[in-house]
C-alpha positions as CSV (number, residue, x, y, z in Angstrom):
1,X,-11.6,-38.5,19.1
2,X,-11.4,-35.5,21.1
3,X,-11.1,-31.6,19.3
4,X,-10.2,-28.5,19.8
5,X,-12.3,-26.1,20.0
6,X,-12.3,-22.5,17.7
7,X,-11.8,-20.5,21.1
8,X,-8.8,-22.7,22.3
9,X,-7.1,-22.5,18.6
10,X,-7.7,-18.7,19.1
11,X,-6.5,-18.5,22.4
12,X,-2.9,-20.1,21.6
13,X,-2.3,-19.1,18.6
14,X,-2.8,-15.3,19.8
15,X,-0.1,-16.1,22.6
16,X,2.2,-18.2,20.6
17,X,2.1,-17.5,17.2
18,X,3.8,-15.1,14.9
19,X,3.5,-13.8,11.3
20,X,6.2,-16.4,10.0
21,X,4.9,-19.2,11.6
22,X,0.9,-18.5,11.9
23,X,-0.1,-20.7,9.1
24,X,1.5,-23.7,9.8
25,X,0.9,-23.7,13.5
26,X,-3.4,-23.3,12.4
27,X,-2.7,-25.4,9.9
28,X,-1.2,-28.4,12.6
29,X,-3.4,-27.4,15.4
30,X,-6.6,-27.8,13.5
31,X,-5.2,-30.8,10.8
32,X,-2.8,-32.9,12.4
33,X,-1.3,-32.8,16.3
34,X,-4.7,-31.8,17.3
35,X,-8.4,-31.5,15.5
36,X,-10.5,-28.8,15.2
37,X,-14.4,-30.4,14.6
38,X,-15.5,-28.7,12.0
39,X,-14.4,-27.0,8.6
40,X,-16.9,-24.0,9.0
41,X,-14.5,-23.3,12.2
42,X,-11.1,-24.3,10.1
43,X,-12.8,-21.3,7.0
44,X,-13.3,-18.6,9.8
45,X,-10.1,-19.0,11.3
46,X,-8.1,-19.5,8.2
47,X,-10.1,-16.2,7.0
48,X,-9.1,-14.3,9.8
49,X,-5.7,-15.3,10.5
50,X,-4.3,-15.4,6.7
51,X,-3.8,-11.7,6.0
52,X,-1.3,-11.7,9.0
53,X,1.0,-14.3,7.6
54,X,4.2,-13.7,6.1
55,X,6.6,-16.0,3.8
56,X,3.9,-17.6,2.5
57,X,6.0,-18.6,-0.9
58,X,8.0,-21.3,1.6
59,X,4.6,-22.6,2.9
60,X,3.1,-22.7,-0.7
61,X,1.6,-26.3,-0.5
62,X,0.0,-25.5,3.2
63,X,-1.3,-22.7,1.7
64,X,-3.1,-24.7,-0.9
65,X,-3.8,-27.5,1.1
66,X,-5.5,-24.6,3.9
67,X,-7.7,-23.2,1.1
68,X,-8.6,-26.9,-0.2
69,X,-10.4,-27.2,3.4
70,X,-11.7,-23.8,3.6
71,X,-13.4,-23.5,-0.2
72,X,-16.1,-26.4,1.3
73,X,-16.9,-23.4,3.5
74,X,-15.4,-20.3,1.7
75,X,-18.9,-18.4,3.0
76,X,-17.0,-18.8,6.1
77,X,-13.5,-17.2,5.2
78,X,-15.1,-13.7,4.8
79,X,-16.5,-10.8,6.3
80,X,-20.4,-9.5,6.1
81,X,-19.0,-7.2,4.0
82,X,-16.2,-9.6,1.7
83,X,-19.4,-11.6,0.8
84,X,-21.1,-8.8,-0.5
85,X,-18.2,-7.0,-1.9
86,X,-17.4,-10.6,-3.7
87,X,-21.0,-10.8,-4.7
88,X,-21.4,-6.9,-6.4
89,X,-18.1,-7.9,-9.1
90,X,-18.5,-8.6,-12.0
91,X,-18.6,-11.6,-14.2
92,X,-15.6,-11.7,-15.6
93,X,-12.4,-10.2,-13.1
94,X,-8.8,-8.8,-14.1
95,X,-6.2,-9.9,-11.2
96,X,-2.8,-9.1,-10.7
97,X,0.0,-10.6,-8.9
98,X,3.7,-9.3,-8.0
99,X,5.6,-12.7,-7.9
100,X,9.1,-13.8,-9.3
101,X,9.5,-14.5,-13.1
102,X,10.4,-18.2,-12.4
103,X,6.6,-18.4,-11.0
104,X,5.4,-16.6,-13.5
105,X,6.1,-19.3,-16.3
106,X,4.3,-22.1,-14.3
107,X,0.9,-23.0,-15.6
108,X,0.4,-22.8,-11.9
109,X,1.4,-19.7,-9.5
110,X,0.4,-19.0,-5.5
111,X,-3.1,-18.3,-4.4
112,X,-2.9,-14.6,-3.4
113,X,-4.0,-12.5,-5.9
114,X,-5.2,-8.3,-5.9
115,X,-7.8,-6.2,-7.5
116,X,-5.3,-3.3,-7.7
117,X,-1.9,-3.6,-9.6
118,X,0.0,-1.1,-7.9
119,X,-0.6,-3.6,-4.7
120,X,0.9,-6.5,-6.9
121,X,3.8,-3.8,-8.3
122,X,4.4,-3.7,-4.0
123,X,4.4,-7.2,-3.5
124,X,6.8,-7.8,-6.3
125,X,9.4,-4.8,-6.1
126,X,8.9,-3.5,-2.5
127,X,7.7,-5.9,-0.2
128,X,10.7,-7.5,1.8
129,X,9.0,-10.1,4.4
130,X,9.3,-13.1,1.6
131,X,12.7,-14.2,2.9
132,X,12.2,-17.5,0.3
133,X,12.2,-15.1,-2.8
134,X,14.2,-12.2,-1.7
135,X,16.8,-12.3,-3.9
136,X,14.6,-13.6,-7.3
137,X,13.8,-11.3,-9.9
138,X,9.7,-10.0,-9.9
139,X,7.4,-9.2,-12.4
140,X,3.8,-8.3,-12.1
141,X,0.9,-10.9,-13.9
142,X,-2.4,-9.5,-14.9
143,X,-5.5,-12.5,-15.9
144,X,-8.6,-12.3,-15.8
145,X,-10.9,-14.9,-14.3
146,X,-14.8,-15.7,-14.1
147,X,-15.8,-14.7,-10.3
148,X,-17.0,-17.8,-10.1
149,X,-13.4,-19.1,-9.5
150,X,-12.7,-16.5,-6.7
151,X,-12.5,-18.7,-3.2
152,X,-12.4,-15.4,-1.0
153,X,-12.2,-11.5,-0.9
154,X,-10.1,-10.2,2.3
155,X,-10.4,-6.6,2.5
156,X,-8.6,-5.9,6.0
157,X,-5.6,-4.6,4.2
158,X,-7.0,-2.5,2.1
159,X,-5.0,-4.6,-0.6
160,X,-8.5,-5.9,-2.0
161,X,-6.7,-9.7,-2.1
162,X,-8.1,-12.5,-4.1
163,X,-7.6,-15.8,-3.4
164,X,-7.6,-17.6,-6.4
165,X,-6.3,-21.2,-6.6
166,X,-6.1,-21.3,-10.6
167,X,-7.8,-23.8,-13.3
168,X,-4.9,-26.7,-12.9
169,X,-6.9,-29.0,-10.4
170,X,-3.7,-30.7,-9.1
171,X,-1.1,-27.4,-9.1
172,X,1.9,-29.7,-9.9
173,X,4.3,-27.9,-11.8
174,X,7.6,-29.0,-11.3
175,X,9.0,-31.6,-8.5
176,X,9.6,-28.9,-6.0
177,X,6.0,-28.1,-6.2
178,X,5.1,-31.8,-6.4
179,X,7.3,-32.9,-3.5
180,X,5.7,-29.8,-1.1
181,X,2.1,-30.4,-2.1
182,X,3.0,-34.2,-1.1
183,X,4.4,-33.2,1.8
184,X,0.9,-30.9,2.8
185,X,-1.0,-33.7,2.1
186,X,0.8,-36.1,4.1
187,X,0.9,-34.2,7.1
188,X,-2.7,-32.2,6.6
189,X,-4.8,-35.1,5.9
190,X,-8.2,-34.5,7.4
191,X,-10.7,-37.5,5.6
192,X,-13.4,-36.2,7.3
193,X,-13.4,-32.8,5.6
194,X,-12.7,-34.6,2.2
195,X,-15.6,-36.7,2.1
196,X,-18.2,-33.2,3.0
């Protein structure tokens, strides 16, 4: 099999992509049209580029399926200084996300998660690039989680965003969800990285 290389990915994906589409282009230039080698390479991309996506709600189950691959590497989704902000939190962490109140009564909700609840108060009542919930009513969830169950820290924002992929090992929670996360795994199927 011949693979792409990190700088290629780059390369197009800079040219071509935009913040609707960003994730699912990485997501089939590195896990199905083409291959990128290695998941260490799939973490820092997926690390770098996620912050920039928008409508993430429609890709939901690419978003999982993305952060699947990348949590065999998640030293490789962050920053120098995401590792060590990551590493100086404490034990037990409160998160908060704005989402709509449908999501909110699913054992399971999306991966992007904040440090600071007036971020999650944006997301849910200002925020107007999630085209797939626009017209939903929001609310704003607080938990609180052991680090341990963080995956990464992005800090570029300045929205201190935790991704967070919940304690429901399969995320199925209704057979919308079911039917997108079969759809991710269909299409993103990389055995390789599975069997790390």
């Amino acid at each position: 099999m011949e693979y792409i290389t990190k700088e290629e990915v780059e390369e197009y994906m800079d040219l071509h992509s935009n913040s609707y589409n960003r994730l699912e282009m990485l997501m089939e230039m590195c896990c199905c049209d083409t291959f990128i080698k290695d998941v260490e390479d799939f973490a820092e991309l997926l690390g770098y580029y996620y912050s920039s996506c928008d409508n993430l709600y429609y890709y939901r189950g690419v978003v999982r399926k993305a952060f699947t691959y990348a949590s065999l590497r998640k030293e490789r989704l962050m920053t120098t200084e995401e590792l060590e902000f990551l590493k100086n939190l404490p034990d037990k962490v409160t998160i908060y996300r704005g989402m709509t109140v449908e999501e909110s009564t699913k054992e399971h909700q999306g991966v992007s998660w904040t440090l600071d609840k007036k971020v999650a108060e944006f997301f849910a009542y200002q925020y107007i690039r999630n085209q797939s919930t626009a017209k939903k009513p929001k609310t704003v969830v607080e938990k609180v989680i052991d680090k341990s169950e963080i995956i990464a820290v992005f800090l570029g924002r300045e929205e201190q965003e935790i991704i967070y992929m919940g304690t429901n090992p399969d995320g199925k929670d209704s057979d919308e969800d079911w039917e997108l996360e079969e759809d991710a795994e269909a299409m993103f199927y990389r055995e390789d990285w599975e069997l790390l």
